[in-house]
C-alpha positions as CSV (number, residue, x, y, z in Angstrom):
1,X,-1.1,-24.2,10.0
2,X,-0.3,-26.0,6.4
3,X,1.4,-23.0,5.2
4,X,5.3,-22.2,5.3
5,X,5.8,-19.9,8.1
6,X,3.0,-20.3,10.0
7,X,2.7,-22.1,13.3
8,X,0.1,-22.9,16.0
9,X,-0.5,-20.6,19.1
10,X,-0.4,-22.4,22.5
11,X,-3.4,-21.3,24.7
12,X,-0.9,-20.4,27.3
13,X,-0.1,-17.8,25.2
14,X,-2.9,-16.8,23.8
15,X,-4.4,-16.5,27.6
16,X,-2.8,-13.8,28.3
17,X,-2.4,-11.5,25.2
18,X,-5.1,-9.7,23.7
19,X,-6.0,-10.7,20.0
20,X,-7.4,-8.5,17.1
21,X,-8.4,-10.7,13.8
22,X,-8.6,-8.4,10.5
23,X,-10.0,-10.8,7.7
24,X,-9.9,-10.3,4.2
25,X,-12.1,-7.6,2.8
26,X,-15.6,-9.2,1.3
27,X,-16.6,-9.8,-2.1
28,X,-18.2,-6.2,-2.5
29,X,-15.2,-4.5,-1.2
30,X,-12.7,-6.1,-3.1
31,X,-14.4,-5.3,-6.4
32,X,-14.8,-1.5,-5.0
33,X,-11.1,-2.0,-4.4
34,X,-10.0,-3.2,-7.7
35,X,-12.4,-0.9,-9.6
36,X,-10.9,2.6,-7.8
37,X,-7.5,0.8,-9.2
38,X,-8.5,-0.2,-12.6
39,X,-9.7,3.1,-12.7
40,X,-6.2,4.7,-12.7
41,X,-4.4,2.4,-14.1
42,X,-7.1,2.8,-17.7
43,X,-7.4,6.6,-17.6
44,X,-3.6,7.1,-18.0
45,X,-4.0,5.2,-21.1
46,X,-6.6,7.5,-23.0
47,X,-5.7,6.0,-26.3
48,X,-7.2,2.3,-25.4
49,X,-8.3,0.5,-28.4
50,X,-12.0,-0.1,-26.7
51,X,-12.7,3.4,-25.3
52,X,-15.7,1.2,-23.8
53,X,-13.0,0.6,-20.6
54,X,-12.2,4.7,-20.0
55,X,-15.5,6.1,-20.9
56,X,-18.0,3.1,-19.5
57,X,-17.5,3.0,-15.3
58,X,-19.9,-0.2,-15.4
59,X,-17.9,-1.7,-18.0
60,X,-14.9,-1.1,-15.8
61,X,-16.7,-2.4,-12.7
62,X,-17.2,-5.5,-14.7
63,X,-13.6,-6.1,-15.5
64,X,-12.8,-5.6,-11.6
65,X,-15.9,-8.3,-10.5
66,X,-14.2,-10.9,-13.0
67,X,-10.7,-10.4,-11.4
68,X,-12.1,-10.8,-7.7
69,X,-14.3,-13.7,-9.6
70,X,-11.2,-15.7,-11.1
71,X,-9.3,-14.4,-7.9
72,X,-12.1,-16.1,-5.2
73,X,-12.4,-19.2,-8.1
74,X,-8.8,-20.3,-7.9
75,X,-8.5,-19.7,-3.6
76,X,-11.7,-22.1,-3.3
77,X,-10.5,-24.4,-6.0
78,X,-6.7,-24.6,-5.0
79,X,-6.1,-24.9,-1.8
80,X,-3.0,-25.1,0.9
81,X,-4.2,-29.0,1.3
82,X,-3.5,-29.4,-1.8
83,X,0.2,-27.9,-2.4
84,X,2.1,-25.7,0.2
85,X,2.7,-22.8,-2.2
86,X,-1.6,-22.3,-3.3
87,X,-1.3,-19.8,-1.3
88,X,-3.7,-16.9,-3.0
89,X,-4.4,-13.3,-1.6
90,X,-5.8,-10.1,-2.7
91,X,-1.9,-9.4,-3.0
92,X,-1.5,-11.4,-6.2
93,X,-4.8,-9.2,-7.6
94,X,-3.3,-5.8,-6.9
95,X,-0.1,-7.5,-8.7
96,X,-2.7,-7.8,-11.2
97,X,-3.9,-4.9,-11.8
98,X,-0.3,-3.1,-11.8
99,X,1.4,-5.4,-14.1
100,X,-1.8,-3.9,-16.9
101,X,0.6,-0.8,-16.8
102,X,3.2,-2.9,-18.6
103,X,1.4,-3.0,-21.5
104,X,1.0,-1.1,-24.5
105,X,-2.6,-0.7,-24.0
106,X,-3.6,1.6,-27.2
107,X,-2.0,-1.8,-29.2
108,X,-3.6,-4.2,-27.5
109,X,-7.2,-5.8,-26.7
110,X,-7.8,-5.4,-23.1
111,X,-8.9,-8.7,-22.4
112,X,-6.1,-10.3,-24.3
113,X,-3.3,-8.6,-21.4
114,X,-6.0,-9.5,-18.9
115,X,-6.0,-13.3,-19.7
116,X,-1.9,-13.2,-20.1
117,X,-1.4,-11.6,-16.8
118,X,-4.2,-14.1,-14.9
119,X,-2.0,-16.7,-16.7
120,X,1.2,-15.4,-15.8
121,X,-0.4,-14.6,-11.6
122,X,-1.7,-17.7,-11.2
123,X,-1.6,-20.4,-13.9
124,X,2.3,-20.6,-13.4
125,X,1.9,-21.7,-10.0
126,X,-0.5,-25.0,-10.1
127,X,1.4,-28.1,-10.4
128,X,0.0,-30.8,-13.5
129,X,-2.0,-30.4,-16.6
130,X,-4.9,-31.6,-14.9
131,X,-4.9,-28.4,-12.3
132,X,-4.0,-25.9,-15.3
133,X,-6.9,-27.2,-17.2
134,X,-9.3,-26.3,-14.4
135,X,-7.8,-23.0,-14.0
136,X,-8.5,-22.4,-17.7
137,X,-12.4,-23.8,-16.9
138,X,-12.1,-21.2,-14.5
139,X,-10.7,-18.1,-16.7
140,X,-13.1,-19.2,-19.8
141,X,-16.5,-19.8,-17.9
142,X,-16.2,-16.2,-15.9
143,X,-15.4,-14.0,-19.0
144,X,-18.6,-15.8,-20.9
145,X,-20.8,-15.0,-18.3
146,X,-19.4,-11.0,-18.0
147,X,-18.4,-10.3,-21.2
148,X,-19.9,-13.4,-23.8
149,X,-15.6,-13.5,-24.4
150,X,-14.7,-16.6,-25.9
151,X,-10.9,-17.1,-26.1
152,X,-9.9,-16.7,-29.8
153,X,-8.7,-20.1,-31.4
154,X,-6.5,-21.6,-34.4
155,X,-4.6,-18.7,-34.0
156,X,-0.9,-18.2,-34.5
157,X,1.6,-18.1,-31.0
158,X,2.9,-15.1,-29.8
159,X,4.4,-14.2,-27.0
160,X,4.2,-10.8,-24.7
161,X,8.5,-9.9,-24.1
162,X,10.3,-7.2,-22.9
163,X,13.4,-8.1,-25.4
164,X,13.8,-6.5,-28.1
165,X,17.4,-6.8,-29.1
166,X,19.4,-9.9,-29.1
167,X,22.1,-7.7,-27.0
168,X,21.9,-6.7,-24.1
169,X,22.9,-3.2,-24.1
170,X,19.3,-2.1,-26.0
171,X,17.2,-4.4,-24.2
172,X,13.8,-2.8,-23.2
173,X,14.4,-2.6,-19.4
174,X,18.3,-1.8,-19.5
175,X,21.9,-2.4,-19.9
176,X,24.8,-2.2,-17.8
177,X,25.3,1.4,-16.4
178,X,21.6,1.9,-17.5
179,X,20.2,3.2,-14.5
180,X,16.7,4.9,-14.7
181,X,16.2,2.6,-18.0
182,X,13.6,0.3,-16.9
183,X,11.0,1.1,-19.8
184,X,7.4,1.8,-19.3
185,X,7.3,5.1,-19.7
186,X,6.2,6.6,-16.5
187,X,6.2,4.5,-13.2
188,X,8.3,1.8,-15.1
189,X,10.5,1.8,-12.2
190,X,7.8,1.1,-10.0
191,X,5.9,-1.5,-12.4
192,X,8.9,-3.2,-14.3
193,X,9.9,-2.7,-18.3
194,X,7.4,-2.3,-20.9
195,X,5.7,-5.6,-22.5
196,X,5.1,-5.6,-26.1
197,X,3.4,-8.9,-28.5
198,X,6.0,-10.9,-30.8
199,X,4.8,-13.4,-32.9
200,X,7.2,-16.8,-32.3
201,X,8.9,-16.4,-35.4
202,X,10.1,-13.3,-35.0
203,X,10.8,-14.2,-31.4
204,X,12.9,-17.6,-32.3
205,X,14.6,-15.8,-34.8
206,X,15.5,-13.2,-32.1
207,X,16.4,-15.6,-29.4
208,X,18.5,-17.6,-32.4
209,X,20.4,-14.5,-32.5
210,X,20.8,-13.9,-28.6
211,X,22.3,-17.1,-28.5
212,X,24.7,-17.1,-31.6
213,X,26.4,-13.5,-30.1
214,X,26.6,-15.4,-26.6
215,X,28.4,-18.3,-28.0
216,X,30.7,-16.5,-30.0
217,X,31.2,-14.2,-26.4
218,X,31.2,-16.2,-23.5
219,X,30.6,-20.1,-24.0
220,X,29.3,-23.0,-26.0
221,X,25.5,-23.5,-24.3
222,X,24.1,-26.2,-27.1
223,X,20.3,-24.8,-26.7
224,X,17.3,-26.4,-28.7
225,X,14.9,-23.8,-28.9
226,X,11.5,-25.3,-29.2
227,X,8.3,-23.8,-28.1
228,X,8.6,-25.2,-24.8
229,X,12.3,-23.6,-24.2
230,X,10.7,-20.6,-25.7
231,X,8.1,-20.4,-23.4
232,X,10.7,-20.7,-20.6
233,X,13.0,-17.7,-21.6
234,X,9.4,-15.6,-21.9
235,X,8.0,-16.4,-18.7
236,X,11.9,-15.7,-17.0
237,X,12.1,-12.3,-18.8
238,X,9.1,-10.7,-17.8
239,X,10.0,-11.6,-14.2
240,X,13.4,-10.4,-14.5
241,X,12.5,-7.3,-16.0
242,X,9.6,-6.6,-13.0
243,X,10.4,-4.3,-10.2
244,X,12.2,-7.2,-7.4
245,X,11.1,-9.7,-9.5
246,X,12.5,-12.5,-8.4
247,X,12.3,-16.5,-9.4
248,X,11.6,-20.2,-8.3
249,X,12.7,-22.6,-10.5
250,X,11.3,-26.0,-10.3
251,X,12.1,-29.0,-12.4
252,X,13.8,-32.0,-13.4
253,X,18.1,-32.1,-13.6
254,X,18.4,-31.2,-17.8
255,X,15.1,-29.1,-18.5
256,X,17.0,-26.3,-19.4
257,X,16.2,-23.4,-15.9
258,X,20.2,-22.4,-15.6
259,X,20.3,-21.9,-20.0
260,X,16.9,-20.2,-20.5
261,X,18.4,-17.8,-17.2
262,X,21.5,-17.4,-18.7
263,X,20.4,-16.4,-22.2
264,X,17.9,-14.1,-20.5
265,X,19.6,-12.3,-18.9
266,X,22.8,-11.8,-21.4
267,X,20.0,-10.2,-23.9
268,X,18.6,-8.0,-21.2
269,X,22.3,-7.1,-20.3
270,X,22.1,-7.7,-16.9
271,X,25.2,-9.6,-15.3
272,X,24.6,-13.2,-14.0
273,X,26.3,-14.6,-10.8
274,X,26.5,-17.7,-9.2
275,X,28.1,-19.5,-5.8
276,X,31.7,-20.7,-6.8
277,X,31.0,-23.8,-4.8
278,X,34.6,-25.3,-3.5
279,X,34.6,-28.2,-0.5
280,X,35.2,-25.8,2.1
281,X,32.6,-23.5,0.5
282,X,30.3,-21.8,3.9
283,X,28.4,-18.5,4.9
284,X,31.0,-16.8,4.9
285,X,32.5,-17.2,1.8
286,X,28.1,-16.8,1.0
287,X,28.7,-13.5,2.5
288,X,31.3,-12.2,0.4
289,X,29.2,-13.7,-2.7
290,X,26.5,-11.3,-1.6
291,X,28.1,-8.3,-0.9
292,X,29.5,-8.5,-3.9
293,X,25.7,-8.4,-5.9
294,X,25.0,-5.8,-3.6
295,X,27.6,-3.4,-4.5
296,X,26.7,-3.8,-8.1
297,X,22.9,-3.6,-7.2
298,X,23.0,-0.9,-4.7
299,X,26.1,1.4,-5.4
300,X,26.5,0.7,-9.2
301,X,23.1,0.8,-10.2
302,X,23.6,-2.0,-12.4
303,X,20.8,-5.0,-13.0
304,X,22.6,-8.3,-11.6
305,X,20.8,-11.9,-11.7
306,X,21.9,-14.3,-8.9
307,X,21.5,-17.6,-9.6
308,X,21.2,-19.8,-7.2
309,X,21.0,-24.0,-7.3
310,X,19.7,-26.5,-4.6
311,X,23.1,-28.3,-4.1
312,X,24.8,-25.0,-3.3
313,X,22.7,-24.3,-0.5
314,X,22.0,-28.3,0.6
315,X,22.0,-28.6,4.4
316,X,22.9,-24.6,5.0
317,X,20.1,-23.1,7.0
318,X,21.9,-20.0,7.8
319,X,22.4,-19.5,4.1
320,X,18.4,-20.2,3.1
321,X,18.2,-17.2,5.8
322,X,20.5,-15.0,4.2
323,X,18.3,-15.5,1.1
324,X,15.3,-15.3,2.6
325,X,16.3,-11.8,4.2
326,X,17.4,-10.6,0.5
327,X,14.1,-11.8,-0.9
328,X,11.8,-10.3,1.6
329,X,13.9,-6.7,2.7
330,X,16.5,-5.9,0.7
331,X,18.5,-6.7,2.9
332,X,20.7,-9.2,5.5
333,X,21.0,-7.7,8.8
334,X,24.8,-7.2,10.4
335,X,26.7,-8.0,7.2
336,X,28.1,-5.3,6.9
337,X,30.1,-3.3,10.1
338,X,30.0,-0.1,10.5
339,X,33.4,0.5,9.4
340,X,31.8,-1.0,5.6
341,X,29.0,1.1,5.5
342,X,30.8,4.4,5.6
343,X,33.0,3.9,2.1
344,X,30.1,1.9,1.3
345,X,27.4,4.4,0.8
346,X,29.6,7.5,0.0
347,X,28.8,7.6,-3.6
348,X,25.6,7.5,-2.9
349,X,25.2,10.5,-1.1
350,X,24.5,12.7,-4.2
351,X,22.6,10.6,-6.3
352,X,20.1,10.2,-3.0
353,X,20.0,13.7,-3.1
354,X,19.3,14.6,-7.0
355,X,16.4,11.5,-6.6
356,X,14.5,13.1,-4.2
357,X,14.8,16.3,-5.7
358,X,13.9,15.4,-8.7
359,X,10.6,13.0,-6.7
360,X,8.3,12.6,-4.5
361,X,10.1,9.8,-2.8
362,X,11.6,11.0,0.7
363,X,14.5,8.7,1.8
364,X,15.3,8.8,5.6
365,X,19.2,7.8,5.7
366,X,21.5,6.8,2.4
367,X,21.5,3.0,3.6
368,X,17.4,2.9,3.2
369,X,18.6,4.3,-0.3
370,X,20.7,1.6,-0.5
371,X,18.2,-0.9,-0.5
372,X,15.6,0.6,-2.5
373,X,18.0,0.2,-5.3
374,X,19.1,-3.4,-4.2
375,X,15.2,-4.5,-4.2
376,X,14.9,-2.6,-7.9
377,X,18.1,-4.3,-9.3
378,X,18.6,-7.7,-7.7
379,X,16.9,-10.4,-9.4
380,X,17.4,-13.9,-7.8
381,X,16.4,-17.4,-9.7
């Protein structure tokens, strides 16, 4: 295959195994799908300001047949031939549709936090101004045709954040020590902090702030906040404040990824690490880097950002595993002995035990415990 991860059978092996194809659900089904979610997700906010979307089950069908619309749009349109990563699945939909909890919906219009999110999903993955204009083709010609929506213009920038104090420690998805502080009321842990409109001046002037405490705490960054860099810390935040949100940051030496980060995460309060690269710098020393996030992460409770550059990792394929295990599960298997896990998980014990008494969720051992709260509070750019 063209994709990452994906290689071709031999038909000496597929001779002898027995093979069952399950295919992505069709058209019809998806929108059945999306309209059961949408249904759940819009009746827990009773105070919408269109009732239209609670009390109207076709309007509601209609919003689901534009997502699987824009969703089946974008797949034909952008394809693996074209770049690796266009890589679009009913996945990035139900992402969607959960992310709408974010919002404060009895504030905002509907189709506003619907275009943001589609943005957000899908928009921030194409490469060139030429392929993000044809996704916005895309977006505009299928809410004309469902809802005669045109995309309001001339209007004034705002941005959707989750910060809303230039320190840390009062940020909306938490602070050091904050555990069960990730905002959104209900299921925030689940869905990520909650996302509220800021108009850019009061958003520069907040970020201006962010920035002065950080200089006067930590070290000179010499920022130029301009939309653009703006734009950046926005799009950072919101991932960083989503449950295992993580990042990839692609661009030119000098744009600005390990600042924006940086200043990000300070205002959110969540602690910021990164390789201490020396020449005889290997997965071992890696290792000890990681367990170190983990214990914060895991046993702490505490949000932690690990931030991660190309040249630290250049020509280390056992490392790129380590972080690929930490993306995907929570996890790197045998880094820890069993003589680690023991004092490891031992403060653990009770708080496992008040969490599921206090839930629904049912944790097996206090290591699967463990990770859950790795995968809620690790955030690697």
């Amino acid at each position: 295959g063209t994709t990452v991860g994906r290689h071709q059978l031999t038909s000496r092996f597929t001779a002898v195994v027995r093979i069952c194809v399950l295919d992505y659900p069709d058209t019809s089904e998806l929108i059945s799908v999306y309209d059961c979610f949408l249904s759940v997700v819009l009746n827990k906010n009773t105070d919408l300001t269109d009732k239209k979307w609670v009390n109207s089950p076709t309007e509601r069908e209609k919003l689901a047949n534009a997502m699987v619309d824009i969703y089946q749009k974008v797949r034909e349109k952008f394809t693996v031939d074209d770049q690796r990563h266009y890589l679009f699945t009913p996945r990035d939909v139900t992402t969607w549709v959960k992310n709408l909890c974010r919002y404060e919906l009895d504030k905002e219009d509907l189709l506003e936090v619907f275009i943001h999110e589609a943005n957000r999903i899908f928009r921030d993955r194409l490469v060139g101004t030429d392929a993000c204009s044809k996704f916005d083709q895309i977006v505009t010609g299928v809410l004309r045709s469902h809802f005669r929506y045109s995309q309001p213009q001339g209007q004034s920038t705002t941005y959707f954040t989750c910060l809303t104090s230039a320190r840390g420690t009062q940020g909306a998805s938490s602070g050091k020590g904050g555990e069960g502080k990730d905002g959104g009321g209900e299921g925030g842990a689940a869905t990520g902090g909650t996302i509220a409109r800021m108009s850019e001046e009061d958003f520069r002037k907040l970020v201006t702030q962010g920035l002065l405490y950080y200089e006067r705490e930590e070290r000179e960054l010499n920022m130029l906040l301009f939309p653009e860099s703006l734009e950046h810390i926005v799009h950072i935040d919101r991932m960083l404040t989503s449950f295992s949100g993580h990042l990839l940051l692609v661009g030119r030496v000098g744009v600005g990824r390990r600042n924006a980060v940086t200043i990000a995460s300070y205002m959110l309060g969540y602690e910021l690490h990164t390789p201490a690269i020396s020449r005889d710098y290997s997965l071992k020393q890696f290792n000890a880097d990681v367990k170190t996030i983990l214990y914060t992460a895991g046993v702490k409770g505490e949000h932690i950002g690990f931030f991660i550059e190309d040249f630290q990792i250049a020509g280390a394929e056992s490392i790129l595993e380590v972080v690929n295990s930490l993306l995907s599960a929570g996890e790197v298997p045998g880094l820890y002995s069993h003589e680690e896990l023991g004092p490891l998980l031992s403060p653990l014990n009770e708080k496992m035990r008040e969490e599921m008494a206090s839930s629904s969720v049912v944790y097996r051992t206090t290591y699967e415990y463990f990770v859950s709260r790795v995968k809620k509070y690790l955030h690697i750019a």
